[in-house]
C-alpha positions as CSV (number, residue, x, y, z in Angstrom):
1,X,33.0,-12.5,14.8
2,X,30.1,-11.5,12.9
3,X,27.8,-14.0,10.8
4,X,25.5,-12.7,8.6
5,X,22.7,-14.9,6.1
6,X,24.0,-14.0,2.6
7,X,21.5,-14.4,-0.1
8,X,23.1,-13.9,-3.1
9,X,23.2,-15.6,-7.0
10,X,24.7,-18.4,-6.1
11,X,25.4,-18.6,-2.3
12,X,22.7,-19.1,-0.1
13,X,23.4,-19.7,4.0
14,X,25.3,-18.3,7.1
15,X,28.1,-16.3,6.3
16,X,31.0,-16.2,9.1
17,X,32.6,-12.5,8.6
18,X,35.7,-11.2,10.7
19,X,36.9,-7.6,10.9
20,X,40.4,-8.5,9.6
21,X,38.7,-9.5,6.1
22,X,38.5,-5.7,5.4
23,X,39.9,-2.4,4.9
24,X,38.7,0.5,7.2
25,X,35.9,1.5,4.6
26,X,35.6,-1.3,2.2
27,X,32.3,-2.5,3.7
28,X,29.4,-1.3,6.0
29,X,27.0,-3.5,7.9
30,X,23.3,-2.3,8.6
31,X,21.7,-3.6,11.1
32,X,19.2,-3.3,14.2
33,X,21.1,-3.1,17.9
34,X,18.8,-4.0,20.1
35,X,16.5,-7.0,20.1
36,X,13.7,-5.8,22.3
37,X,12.1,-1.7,21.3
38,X,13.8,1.2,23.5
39,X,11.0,2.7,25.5
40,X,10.7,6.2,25.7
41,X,8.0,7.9,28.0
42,X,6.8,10.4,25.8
43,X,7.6,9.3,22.5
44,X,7.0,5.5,22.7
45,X,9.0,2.4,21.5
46,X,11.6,2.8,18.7
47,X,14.5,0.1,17.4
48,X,17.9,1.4,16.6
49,X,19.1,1.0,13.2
50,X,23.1,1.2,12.8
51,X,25.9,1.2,10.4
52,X,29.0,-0.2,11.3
53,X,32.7,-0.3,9.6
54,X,33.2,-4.0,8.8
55,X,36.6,-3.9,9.7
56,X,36.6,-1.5,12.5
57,X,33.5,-2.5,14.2
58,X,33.0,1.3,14.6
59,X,29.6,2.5,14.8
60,X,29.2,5.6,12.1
61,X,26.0,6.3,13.1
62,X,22.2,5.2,13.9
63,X,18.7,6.4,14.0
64,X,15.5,5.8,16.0
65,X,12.7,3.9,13.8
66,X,9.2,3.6,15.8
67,X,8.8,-0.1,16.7
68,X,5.4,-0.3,14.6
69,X,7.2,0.2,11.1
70,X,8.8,-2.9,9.7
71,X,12.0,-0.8,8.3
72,X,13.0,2.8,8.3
73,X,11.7,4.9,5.4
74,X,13.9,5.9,2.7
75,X,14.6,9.2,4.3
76,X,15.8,7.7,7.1
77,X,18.0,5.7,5.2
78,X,19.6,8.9,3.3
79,X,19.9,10.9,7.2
80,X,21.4,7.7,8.2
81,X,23.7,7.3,5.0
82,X,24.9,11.2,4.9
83,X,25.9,11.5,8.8
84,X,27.5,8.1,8.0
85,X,29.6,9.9,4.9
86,X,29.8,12.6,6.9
87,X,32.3,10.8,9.1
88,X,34.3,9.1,7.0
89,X,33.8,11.4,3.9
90,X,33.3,8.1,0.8
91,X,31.1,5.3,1.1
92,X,31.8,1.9,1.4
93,X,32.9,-0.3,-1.9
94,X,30.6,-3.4,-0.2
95,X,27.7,-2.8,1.6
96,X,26.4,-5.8,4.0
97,X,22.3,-5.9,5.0
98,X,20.1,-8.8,6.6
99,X,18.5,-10.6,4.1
100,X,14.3,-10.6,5.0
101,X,15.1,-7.2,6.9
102,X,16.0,-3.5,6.1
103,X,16.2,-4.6,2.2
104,X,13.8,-2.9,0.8
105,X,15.1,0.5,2.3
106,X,18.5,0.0,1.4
């Protein structure tokens, strides 16, 4: 079960989602993975940014963001997007971010 905060015209408050509500490529969820920074010897602390299938739960793909920045830059966001399509070759119809976090880049 997945419950995100939707924040829409309208709606505002949790929002219980569950993979059966889709089709394999009718929504994408963005999110962070891990709650505390990855550590990394040489190149420092970094959070993981993902995009999962809403109805498979499948992770299409993810990238590395330093810890210090508040959101991946907009490149990041096209890398993450294009290996992402790369995968599944079409983008989703519905795409599903936190509200407060990762907005602006998406």
């Amino acid at each position: 079960m997945l419950t995100w905060w939707l924040q829409t015209a309208g709606f505002r408050g949790p929002l219980v989602l569950h993979p059966d509500q889709f089709q394999v490529n009718e929504a994408w969820i963005a999110f962070q993975l891990n709650e505390a920074p990855v550590r990394t010897e040489r190149d420092g602390a970094f959070n993981c940014i993902a995009l999962m299938d809403a109805a498979s739960c499948f992770i299409l793909h993810m990238v590395m963001v330093p810890a210090g920045k508040s959101e991946p830059t907009r490149a990041e966001v096209r890398a993450l997007l294009k290996k992402a399509w790369e995968g599944k070759r079409q983008y989703p119809v519905t795409m599903f971010v936190p509200a407060g976090r990762l907005q602006r880049a998406f």
